[in-house]
Biotite code that builds the C-alpha atoms (Angstrom):
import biotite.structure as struc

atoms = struc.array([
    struc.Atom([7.756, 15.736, 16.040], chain_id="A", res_id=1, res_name="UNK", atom_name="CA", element="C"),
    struc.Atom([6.572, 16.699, 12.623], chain_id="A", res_id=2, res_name="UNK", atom_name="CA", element="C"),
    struc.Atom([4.318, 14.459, 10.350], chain_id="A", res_id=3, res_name="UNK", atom_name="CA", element="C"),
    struc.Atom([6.217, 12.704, 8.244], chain_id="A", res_id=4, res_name="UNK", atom_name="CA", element="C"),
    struc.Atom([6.302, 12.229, 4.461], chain_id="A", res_id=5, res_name="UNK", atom_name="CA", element="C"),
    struc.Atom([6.558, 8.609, 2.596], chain_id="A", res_id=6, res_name="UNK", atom_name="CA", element="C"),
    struc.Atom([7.948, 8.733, -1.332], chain_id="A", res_id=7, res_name="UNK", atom_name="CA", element="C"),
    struc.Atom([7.382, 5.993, -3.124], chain_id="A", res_id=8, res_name="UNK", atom_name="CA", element="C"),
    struc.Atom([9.773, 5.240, -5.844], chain_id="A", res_id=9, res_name="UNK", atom_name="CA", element="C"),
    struc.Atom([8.418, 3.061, -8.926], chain_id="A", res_id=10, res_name="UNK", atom_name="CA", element="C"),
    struc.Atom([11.850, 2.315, -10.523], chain_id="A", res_id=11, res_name="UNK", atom_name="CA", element="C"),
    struc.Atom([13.832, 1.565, -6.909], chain_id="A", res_id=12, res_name="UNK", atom_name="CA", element="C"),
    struc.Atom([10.530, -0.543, -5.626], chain_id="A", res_id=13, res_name="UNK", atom_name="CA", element="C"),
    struc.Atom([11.320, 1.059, -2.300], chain_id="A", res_id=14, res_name="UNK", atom_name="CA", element="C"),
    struc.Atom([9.100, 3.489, 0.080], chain_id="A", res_id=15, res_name="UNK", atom_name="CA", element="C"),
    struc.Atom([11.371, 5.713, 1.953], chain_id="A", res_id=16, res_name="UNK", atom_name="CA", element="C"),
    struc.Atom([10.186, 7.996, 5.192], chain_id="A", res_id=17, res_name="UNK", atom_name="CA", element="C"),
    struc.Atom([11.396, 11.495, 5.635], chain_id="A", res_id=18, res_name="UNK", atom_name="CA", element="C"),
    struc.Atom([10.995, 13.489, 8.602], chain_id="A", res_id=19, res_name="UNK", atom_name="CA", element="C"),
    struc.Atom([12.442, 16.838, 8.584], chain_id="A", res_id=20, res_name="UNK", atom_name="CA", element="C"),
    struc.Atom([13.942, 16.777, 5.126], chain_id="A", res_id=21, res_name="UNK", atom_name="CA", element="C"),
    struc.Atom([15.807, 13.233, 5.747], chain_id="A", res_id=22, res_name="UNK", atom_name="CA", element="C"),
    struc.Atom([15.359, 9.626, 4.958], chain_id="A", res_id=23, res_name="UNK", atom_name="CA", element="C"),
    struc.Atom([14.631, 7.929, 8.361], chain_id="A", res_id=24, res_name="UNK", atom_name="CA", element="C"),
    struc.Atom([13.610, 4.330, 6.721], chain_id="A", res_id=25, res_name="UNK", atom_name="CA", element="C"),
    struc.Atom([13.228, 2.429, 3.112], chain_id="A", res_id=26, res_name="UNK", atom_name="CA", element="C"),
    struc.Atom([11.403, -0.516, 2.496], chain_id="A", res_id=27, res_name="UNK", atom_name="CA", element="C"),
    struc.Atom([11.565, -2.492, -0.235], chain_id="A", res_id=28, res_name="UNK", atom_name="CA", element="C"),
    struc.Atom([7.981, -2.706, -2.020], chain_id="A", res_id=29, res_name="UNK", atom_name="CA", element="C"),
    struc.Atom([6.410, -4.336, -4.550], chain_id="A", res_id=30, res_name="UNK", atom_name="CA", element="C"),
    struc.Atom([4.109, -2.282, -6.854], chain_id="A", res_id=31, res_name="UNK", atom_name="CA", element="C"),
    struc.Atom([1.799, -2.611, -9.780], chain_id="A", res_id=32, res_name="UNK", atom_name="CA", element="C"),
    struc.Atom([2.600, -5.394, -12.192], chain_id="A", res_id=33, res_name="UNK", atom_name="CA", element="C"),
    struc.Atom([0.979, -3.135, -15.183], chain_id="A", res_id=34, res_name="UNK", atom_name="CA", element="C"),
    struc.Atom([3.038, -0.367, -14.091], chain_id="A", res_id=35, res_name="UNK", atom_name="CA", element="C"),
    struc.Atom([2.858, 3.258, -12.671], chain_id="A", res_id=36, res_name="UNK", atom_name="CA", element="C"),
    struc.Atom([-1.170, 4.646, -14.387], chain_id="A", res_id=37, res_name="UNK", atom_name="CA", element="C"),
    struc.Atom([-4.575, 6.594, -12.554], chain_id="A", res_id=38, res_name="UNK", atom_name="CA", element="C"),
    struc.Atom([-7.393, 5.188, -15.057], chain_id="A", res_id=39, res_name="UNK", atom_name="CA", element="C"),
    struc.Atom([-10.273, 3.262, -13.161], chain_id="A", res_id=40, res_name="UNK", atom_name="CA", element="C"),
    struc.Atom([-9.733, -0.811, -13.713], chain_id="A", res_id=41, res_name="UNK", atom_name="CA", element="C"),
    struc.Atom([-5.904, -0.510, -15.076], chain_id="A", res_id=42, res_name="UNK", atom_name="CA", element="C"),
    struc.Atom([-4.535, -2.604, -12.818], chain_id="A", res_id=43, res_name="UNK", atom_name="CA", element="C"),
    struc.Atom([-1.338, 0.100, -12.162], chain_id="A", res_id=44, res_name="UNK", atom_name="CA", element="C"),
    struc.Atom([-0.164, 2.171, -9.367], chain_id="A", res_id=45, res_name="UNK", atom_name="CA", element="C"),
    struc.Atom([-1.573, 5.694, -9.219], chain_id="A", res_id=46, res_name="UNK", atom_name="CA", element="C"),
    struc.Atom([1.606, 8.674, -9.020], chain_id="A", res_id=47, res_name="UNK", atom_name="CA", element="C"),
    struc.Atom([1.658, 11.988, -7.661], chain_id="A", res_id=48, res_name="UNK", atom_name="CA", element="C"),
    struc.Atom([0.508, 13.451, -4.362], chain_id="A", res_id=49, res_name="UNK", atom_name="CA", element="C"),
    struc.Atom([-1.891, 11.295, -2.178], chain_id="A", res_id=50, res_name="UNK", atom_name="CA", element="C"),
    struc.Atom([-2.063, 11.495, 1.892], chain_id="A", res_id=51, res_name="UNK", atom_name="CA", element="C"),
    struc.Atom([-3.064, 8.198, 4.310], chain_id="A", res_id=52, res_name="UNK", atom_name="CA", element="C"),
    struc.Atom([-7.079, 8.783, 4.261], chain_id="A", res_id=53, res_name="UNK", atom_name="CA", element="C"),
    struc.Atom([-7.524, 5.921, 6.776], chain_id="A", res_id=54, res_name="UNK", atom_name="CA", element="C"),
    struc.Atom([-5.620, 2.963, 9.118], chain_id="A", res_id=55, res_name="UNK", atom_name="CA", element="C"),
    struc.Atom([-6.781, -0.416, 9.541], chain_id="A", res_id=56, res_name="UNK", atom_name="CA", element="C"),
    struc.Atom([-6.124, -3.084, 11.696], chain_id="A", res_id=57, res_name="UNK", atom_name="CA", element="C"),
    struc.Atom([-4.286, -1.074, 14.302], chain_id="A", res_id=58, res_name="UNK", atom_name="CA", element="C"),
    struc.Atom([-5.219, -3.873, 17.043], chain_id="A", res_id=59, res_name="UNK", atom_name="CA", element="C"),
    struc.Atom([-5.014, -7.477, 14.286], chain_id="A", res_id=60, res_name="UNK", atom_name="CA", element="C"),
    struc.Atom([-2.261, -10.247, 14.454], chain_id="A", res_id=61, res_name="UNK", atom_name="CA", element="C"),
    struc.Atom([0.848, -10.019, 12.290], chain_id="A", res_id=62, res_name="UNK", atom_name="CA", element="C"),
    struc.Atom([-1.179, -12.145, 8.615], chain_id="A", res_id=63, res_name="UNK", atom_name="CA", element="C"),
    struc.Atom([-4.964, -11.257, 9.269], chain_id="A", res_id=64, res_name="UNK", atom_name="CA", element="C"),
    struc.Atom([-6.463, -11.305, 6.532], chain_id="A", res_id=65, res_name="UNK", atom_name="CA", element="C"),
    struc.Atom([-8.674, -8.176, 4.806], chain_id="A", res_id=66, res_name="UNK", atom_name="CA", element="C"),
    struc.Atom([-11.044, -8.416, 2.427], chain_id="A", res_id=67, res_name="UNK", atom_name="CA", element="C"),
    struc.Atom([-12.964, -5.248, 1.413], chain_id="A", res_id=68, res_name="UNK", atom_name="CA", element="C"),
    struc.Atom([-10.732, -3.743, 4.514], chain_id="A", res_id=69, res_name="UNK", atom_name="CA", element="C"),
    struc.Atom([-12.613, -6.121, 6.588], chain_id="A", res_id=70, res_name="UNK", atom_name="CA", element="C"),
    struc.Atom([-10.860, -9.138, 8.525], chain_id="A", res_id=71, res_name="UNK", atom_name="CA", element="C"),
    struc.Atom([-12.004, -11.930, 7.544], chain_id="A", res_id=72, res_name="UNK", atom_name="CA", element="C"),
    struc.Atom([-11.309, -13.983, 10.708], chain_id="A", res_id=73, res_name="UNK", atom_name="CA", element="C"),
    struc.Atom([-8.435, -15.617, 8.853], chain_id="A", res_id=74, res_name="UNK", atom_name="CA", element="C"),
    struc.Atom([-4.628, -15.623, 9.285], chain_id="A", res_id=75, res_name="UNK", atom_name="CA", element="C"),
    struc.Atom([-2.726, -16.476, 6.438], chain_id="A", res_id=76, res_name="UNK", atom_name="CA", element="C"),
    struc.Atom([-1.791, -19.862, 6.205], chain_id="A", res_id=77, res_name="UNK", atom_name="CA", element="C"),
    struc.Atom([-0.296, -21.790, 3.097], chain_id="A", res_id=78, res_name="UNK", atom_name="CA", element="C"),
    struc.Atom([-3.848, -23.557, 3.470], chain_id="A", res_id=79, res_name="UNK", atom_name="CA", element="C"),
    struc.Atom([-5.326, -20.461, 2.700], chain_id="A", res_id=80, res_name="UNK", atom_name="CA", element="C"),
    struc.Atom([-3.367, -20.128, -0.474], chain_id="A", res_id=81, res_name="UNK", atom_name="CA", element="C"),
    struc.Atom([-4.605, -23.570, -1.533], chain_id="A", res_id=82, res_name="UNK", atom_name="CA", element="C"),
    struc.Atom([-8.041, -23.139, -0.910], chain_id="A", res_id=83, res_name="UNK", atom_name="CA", element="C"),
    struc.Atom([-8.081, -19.433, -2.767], chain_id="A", res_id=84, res_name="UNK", atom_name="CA", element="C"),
    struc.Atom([-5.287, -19.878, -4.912], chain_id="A", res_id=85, res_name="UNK", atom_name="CA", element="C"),
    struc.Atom([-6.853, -16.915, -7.325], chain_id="A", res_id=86, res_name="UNK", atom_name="CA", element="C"),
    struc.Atom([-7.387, -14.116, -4.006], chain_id="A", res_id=87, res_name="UNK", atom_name="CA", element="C"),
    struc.Atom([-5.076, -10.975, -3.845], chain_id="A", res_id=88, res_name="UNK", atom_name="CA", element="C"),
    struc.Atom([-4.191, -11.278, -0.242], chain_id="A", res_id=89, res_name="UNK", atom_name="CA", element="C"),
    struc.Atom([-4.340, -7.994, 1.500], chain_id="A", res_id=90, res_name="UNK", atom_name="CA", element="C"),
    struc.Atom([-2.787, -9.137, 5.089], chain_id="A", res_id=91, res_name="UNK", atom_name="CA", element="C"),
    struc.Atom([-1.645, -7.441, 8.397], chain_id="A", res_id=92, res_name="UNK", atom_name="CA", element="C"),
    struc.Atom([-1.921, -3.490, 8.158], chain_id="A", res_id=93, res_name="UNK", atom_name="CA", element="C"),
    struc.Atom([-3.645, -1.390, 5.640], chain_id="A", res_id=94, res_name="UNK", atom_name="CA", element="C"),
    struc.Atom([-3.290, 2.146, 4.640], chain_id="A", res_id=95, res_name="UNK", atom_name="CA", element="C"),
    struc.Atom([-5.756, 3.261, 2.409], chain_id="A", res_id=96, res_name="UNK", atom_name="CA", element="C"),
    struc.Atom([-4.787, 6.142, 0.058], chain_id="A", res_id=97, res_name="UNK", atom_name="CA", element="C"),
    struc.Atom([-6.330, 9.132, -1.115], chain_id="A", res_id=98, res_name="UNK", atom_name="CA", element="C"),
    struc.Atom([-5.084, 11.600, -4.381], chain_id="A", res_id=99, res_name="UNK", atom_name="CA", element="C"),
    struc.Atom([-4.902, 15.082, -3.741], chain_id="A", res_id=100, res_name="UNK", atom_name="CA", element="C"),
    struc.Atom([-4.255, 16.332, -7.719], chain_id="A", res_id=101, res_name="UNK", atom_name="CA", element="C"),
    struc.Atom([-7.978, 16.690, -9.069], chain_id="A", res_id=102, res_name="UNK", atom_name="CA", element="C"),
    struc.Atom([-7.873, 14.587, -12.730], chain_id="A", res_id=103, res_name="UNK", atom_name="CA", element="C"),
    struc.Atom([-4.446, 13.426, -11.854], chain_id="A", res_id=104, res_name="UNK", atom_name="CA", element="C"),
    struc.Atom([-5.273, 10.748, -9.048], chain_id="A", res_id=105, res_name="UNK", atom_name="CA", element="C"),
    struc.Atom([-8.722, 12.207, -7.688], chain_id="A", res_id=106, res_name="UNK", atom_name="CA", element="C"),
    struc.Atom([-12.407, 12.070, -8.792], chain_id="A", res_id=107, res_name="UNK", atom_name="CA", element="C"),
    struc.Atom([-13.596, 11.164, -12.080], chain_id="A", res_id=108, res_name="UNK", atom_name="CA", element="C"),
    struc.Atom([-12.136, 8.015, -14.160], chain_id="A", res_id=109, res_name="UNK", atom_name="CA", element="C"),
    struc.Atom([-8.562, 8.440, -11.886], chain_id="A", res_id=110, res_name="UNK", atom_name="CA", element="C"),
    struc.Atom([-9.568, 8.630, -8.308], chain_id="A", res_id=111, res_name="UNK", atom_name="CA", element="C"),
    struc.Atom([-7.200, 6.382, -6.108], chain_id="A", res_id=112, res_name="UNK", atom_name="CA", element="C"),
    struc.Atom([-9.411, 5.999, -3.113], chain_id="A", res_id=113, res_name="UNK", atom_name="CA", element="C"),
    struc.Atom([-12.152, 5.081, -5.382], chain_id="A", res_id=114, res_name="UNK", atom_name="CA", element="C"),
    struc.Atom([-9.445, 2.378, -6.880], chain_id="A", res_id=115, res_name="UNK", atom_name="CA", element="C"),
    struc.Atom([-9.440, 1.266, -3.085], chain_id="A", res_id=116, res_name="UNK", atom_name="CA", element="C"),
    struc.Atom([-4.967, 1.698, -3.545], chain_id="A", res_id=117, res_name="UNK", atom_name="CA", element="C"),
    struc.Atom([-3.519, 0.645, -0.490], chain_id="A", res_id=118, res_name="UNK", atom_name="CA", element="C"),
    struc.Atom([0.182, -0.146, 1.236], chain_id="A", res_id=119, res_name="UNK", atom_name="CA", element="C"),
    struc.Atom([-0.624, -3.418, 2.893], chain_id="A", res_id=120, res_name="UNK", atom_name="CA", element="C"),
    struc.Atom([0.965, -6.375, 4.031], chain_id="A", res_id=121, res_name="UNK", atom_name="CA", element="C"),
    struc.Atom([1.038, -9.660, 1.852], chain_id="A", res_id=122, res_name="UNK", atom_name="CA", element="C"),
    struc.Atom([1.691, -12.892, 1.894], chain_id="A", res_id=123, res_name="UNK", atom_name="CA", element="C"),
    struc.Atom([6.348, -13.196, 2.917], chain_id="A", res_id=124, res_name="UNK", atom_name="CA", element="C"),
    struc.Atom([6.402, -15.302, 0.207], chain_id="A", res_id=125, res_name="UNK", atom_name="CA", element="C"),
    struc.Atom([5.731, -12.643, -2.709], chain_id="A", res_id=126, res_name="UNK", atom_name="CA", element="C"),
    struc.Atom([8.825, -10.910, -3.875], chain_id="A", res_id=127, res_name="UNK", atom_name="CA", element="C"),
    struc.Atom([9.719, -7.634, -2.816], chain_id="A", res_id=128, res_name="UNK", atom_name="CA", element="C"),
    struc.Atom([12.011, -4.918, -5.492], chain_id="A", res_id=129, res_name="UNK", atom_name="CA", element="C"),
    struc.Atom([9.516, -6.065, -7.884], chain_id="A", res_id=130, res_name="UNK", atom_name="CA", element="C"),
    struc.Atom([6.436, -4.912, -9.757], chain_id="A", res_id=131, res_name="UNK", atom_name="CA", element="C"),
    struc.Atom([4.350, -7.632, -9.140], chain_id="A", res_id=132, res_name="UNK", atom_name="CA", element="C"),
    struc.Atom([0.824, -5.955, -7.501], chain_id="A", res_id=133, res_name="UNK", atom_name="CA", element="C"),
    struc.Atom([-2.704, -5.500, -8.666], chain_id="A", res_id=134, res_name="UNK", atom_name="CA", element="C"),
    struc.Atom([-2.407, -1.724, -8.183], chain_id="A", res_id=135, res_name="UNK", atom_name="CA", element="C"),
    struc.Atom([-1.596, -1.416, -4.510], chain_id="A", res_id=136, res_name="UNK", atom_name="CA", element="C"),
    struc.Atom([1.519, -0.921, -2.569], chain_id="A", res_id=137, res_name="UNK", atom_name="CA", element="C"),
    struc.Atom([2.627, -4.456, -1.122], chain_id="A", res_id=138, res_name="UNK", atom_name="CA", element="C"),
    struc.Atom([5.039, -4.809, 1.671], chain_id="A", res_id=139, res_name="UNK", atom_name="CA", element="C"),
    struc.Atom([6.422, -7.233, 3.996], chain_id="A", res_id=140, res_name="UNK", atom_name="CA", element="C"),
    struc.Atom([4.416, -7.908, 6.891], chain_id="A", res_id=141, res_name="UNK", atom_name="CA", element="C"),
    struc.Atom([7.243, -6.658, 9.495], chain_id="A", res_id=142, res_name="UNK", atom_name="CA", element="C"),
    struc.Atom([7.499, -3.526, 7.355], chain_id="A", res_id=143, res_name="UNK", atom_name="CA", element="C"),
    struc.Atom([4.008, -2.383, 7.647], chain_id="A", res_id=144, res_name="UNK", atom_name="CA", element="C"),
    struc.Atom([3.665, -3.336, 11.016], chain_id="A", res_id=145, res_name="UNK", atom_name="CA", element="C"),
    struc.Atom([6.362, -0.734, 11.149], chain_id="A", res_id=146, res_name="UNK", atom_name="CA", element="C"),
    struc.Atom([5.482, 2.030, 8.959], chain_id="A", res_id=147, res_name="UNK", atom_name="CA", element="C"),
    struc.Atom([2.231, 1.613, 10.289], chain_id="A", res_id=148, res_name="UNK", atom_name="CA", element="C"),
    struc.Atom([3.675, 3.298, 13.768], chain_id="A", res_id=149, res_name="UNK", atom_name="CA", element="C"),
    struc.Atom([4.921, 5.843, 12.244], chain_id="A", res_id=150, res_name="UNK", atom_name="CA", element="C"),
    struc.Atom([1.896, 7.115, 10.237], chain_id="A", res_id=151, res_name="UNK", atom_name="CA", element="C"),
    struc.Atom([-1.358, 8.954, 10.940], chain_id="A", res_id=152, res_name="UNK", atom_name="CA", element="C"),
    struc.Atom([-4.176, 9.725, 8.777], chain_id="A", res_id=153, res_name="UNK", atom_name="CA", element="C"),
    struc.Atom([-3.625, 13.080, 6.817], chain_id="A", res_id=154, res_name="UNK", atom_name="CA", element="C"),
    struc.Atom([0.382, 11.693, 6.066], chain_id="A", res_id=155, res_name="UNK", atom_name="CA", element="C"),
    struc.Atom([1.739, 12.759, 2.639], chain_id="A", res_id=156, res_name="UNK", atom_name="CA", element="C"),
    struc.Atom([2.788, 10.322, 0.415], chain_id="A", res_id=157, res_name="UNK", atom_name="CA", element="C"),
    struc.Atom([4.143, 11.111, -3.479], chain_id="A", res_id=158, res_name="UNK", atom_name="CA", element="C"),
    struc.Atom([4.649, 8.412, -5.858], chain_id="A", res_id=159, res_name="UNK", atom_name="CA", element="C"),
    struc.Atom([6.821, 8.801, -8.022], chain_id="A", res_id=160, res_name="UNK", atom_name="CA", element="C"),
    struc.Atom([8.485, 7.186, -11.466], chain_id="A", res_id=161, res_name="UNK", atom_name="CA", element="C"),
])
């Protein structure tokens, strides 16, 4: 089977998987809040070509939580959210993204795996179809479980406006 590609679309908030020219699966997403931009510390989801540079968390329970792709030895609890009301919760699955356009969305001041953009999981209480991430590509914890099994390292992904 070939490797799939994932297009992210910034205006539809979905992430849609094609294999062999056609859409097998779309997720609804939730992207940057600051909107679709590459610069270092803008808050907003890098576009263009990227590939999946690294997994993690093949083996964790469905709401670990990550931080600095680490698990913390949490699961995500509305507890959690009391105690750290101010943390960007990176939960479940993470794919961490790399650019492939050089001074479009790699090296320098616009280098997405330097940004450390992901798709993970968050909390099933954010809202999904709408631009409400620090950067990253948030999705529903059943979703990324999901996508994750149907990814490897080295999988395309454009983002597109």
């Amino acid at each position: 089977m070939s490797m799939p590609l994932l297009v992210v679309n910034l205006p539809r908030q979905t992430l849609t998987v094609i294999r062999e020219g056609e859409p097998v699966r779309t997720y609804r997403i939730s992207s940057a809040k600051n909107g679709a931009g590459e610069r270092m510390g803008s808050g907003c989801t890098p576009r263009g070509r990227h590939v999946i540079r690294a997994k993690v968390g093949a083996s964790c329970p469905v709401g670990t939580v990550f931080v600095g792709r680490r698990e913390t030895g949490e699961i995500y609890s509305t507890e959690l959210t009391e105690q750290f009301p101010e943390r960007d919760w990176i939960l479940t699955r993470i794919l961490w993204l790399c650019g492939r356009e050089q001074g479009r969305n790699r090296l320098g001041q616009v280098d997405t795996m330097r940004r450390y953009i992901y798709i993970h999981g968050c909390p099933d209480t954010e809202p999904m179809g709408v631009a409400a991430s620090h950067g990253c590509i948030r999705m529903r914890n059943a979703d990324i479980v999901d996508l994750f099994d149907l990814v490897e390292p080295g999988t395309p992904v454009l983002i597109e406006e």
